[in-house]
Residue frames relative to the residue before (quaternion, step in Angstrom):
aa qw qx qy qz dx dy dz
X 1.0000 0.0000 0.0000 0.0000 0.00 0.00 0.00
X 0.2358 -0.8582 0.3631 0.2759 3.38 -0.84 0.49
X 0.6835 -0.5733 0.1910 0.4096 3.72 -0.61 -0.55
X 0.4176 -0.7015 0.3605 0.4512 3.40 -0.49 0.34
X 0.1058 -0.7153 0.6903 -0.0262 3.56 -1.00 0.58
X 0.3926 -0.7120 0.5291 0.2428 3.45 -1.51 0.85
X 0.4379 -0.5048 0.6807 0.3001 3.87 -1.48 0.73
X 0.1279 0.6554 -0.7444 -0.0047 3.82 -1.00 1.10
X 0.5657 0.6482 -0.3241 0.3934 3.90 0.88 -0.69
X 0.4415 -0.5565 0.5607 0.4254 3.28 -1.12 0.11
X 0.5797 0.6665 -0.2707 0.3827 3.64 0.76 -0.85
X 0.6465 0.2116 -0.0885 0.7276 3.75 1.59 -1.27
X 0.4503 0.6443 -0.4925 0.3737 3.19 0.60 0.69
X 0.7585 0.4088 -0.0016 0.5074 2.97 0.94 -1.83
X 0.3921 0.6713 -0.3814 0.5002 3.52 1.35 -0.49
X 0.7494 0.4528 -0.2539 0.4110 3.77 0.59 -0.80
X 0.3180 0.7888 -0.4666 0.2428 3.38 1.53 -0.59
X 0.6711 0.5756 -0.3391 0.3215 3.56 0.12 -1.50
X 0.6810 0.5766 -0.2482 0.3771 3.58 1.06 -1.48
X 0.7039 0.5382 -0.2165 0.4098 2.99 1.26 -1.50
X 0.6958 0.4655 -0.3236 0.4411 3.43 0.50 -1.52
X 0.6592 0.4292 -0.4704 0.4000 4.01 0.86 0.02
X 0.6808 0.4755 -0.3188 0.4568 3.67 1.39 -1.26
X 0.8052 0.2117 -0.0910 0.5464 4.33 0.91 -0.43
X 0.4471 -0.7629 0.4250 0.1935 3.60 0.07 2.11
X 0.7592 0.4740 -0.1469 0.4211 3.16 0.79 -1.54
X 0.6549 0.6264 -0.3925 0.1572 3.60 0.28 -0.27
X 0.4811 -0.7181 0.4190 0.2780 3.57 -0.40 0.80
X 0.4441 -0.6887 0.5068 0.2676 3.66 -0.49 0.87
X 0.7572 0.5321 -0.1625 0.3424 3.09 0.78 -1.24
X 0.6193 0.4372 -0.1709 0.6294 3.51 2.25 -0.15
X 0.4178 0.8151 -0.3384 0.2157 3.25 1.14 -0.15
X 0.7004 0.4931 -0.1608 0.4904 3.16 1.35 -0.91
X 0.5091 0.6392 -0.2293 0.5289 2.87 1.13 -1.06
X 0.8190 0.4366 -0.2055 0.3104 3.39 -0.04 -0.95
X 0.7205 0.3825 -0.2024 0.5418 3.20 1.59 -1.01
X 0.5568 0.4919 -0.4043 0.5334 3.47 1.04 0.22
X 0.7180 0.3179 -0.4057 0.4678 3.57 0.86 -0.12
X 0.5367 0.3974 -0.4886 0.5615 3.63 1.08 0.17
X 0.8248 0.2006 -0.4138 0.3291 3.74 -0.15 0.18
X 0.4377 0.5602 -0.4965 0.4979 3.72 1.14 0.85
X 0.6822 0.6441 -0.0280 0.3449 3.41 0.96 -1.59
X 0.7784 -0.1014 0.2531 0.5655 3.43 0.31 -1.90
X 0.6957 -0.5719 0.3660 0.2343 3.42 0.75 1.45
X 0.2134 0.8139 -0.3474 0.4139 3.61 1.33 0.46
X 0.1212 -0.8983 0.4155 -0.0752 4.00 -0.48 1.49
X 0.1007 0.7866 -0.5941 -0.1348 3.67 0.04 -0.37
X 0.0920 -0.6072 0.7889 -0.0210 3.50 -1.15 0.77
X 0.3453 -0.6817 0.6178 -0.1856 3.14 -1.71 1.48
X 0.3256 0.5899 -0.7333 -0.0913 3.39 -1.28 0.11
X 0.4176 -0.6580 0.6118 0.1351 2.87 -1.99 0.79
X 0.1594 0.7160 -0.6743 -0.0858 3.82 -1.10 -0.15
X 0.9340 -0.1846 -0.2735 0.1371 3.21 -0.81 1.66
X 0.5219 -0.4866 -0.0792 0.6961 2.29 2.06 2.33
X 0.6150 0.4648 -0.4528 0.4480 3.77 0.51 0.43
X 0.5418 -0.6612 0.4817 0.1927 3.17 -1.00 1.58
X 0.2571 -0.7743 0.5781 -0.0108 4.19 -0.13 1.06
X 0.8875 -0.1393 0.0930 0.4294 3.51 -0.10 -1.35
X 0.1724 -0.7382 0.6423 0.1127 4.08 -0.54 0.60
X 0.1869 -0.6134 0.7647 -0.0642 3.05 -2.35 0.58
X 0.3610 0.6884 -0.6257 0.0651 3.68 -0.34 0.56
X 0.0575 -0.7446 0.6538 -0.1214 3.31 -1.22 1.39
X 0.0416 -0.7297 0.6566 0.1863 3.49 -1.48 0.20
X 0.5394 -0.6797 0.4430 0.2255 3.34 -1.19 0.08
X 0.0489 0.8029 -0.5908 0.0633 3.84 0.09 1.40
X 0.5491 -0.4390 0.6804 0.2071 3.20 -2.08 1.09
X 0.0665 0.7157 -0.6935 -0.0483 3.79 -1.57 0.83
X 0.3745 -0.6458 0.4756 0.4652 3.50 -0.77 -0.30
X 0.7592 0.5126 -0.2886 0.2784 3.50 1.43 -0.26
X 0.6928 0.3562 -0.1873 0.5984 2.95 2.02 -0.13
X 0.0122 -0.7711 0.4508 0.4495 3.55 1.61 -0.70
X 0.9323 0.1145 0.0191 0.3425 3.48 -1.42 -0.78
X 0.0313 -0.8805 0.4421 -0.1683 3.46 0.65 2.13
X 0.1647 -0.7094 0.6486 0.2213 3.39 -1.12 -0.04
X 0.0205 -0.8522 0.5210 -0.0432 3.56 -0.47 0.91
X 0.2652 -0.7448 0.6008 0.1180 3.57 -0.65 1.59
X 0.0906 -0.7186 0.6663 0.1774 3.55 -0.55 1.27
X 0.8326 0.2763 -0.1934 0.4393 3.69 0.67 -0.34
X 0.1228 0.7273 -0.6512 0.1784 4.36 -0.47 0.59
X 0.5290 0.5938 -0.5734 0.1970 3.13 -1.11 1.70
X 0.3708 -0.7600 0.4772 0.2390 3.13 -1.19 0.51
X 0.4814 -0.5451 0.4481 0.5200 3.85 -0.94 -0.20
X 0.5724 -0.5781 0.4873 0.3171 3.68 -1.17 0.98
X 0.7308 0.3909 -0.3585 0.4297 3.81 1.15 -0.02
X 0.6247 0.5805 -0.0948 0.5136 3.08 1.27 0.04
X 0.6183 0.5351 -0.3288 0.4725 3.52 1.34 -0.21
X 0.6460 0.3527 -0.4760 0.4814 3.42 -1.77 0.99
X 0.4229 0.7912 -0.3646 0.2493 3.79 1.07 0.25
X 0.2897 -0.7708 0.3794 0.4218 2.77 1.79 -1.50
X 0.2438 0.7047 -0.4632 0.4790 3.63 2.15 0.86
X 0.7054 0.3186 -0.4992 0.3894 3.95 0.16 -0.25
X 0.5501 0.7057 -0.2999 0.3309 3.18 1.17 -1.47
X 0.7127 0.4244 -0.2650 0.4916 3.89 0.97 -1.76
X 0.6021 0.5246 -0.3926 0.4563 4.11 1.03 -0.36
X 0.6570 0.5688 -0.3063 0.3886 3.20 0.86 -0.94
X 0.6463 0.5276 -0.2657 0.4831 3.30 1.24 -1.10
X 0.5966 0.6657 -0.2465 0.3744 3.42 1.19 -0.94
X 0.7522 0.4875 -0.1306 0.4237 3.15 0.96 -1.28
X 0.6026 0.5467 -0.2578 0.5211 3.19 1.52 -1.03
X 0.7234 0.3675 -0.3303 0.4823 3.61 0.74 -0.62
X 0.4010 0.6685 -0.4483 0.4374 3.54 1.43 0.01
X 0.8459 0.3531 -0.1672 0.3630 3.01 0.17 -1.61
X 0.5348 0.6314 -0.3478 0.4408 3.81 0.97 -0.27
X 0.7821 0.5110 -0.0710 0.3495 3.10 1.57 -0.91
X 0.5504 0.5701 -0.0108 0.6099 2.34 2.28 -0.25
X 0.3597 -0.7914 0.3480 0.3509 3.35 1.95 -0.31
X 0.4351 0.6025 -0.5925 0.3109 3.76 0.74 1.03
X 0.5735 -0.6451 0.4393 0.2490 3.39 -1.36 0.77
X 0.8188 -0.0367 -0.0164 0.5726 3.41 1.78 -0.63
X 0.3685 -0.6761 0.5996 0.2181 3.31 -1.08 0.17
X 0.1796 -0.8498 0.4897 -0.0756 3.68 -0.77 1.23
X 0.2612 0.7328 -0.6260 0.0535 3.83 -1.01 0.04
X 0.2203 -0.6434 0.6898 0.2483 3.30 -1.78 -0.25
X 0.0015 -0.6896 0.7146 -0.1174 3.04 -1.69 0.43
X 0.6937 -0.6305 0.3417 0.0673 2.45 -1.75 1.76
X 0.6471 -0.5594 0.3465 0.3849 3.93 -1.16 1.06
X 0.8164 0.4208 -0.1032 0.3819 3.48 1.22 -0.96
X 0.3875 0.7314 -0.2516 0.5016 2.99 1.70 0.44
X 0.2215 0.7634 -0.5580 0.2384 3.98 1.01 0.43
X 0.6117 0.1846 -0.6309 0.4402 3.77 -0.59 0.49
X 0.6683 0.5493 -0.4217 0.2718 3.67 0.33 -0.84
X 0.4196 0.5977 -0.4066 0.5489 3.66 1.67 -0.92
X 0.8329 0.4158 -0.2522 0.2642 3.53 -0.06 -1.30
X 0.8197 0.3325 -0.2507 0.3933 2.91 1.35 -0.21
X 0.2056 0.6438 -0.4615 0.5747 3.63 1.92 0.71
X 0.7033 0.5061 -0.3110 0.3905 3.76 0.38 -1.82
X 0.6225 0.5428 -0.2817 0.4885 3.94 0.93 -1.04
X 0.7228 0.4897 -0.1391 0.4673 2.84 0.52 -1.08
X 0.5137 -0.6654 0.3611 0.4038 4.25 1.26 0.29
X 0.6087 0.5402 -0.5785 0.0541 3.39 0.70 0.23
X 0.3953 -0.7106 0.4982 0.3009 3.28 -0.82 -0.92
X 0.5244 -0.5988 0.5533 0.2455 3.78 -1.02 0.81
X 0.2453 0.7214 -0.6456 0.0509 3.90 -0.11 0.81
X 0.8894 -0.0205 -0.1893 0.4156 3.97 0.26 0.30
X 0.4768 -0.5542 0.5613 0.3879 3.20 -1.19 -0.87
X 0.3371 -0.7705 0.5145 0.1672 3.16 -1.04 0.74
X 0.0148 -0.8114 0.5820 0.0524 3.96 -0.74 0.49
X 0.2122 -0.7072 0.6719 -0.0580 3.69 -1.40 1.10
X 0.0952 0.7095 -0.6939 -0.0778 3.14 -0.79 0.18
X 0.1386 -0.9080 0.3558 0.1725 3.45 -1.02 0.83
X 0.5415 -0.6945 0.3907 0.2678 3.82 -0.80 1.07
């Protein structure tokens, strides 16, 4: 397995594309970069990455937000793996990553959502200690 390493380049940026364009239907290849360079210039915004045999496999992008209900959070707006490539134990080693990130980093928790249809990922969040505390709602403009 390999190590996790952050995408800061446009080059390792885009490398991650594959992961994404399976884990977000809607995203525009052609914005992709773009977008994650303004979330990590902007809003403190990470991607972590592992590769296995130069092909980008599994991603993580999180940023760290201040709440009054949780204070000092780590939040994974993005966790996925390529659908060829899963059961490796690549979400599992980010996850671990991130958690020991964020502990180091002095947050009280580590946070995400995820989708109703999304049950190996459930199963593996659940292993991993989290816990189901709400529902999330959006409504869109």
């Amino acid at each position: 397995m390999s190590e996790v390493r952050e995408a800061e380049t446009p080059e390792e940026i885009y490398a991650c594309w594959p992961v994404f364009k399976e884990l977000i239907i809607n995203l525009v290849e052609s914005e992709f970069v773009d977008k994650v360079q303004y979330q990590r210039e902007k809003e403190t915004y990470r991607l972590m990455y592992i590769q296995e045999n130069s092909e980008v496999v599994a991603i993580c992008g999180f940023r760290i937000q201040n709440h009054l209900w949780g204070g000092k959070t780590l939040y994974i707006d993005d966790m996925g793996t390529l659908s060829t490539a899963r059961k490796r134990g690549n979400a599992g080693k980010l996850l671990d990553w991130v958690i020991e990130f964020a502990k180091n980093n002095g947050c009280q928790g580590v946070t995400l959502d995820s989708s109703y249809p999304r049950k190996d990922a459930h199963r593996l969040y659940l292993n991993k200690k989290f816990t189901m505390t709400s529902h999330h709602f959006g409504i869109q403009l």
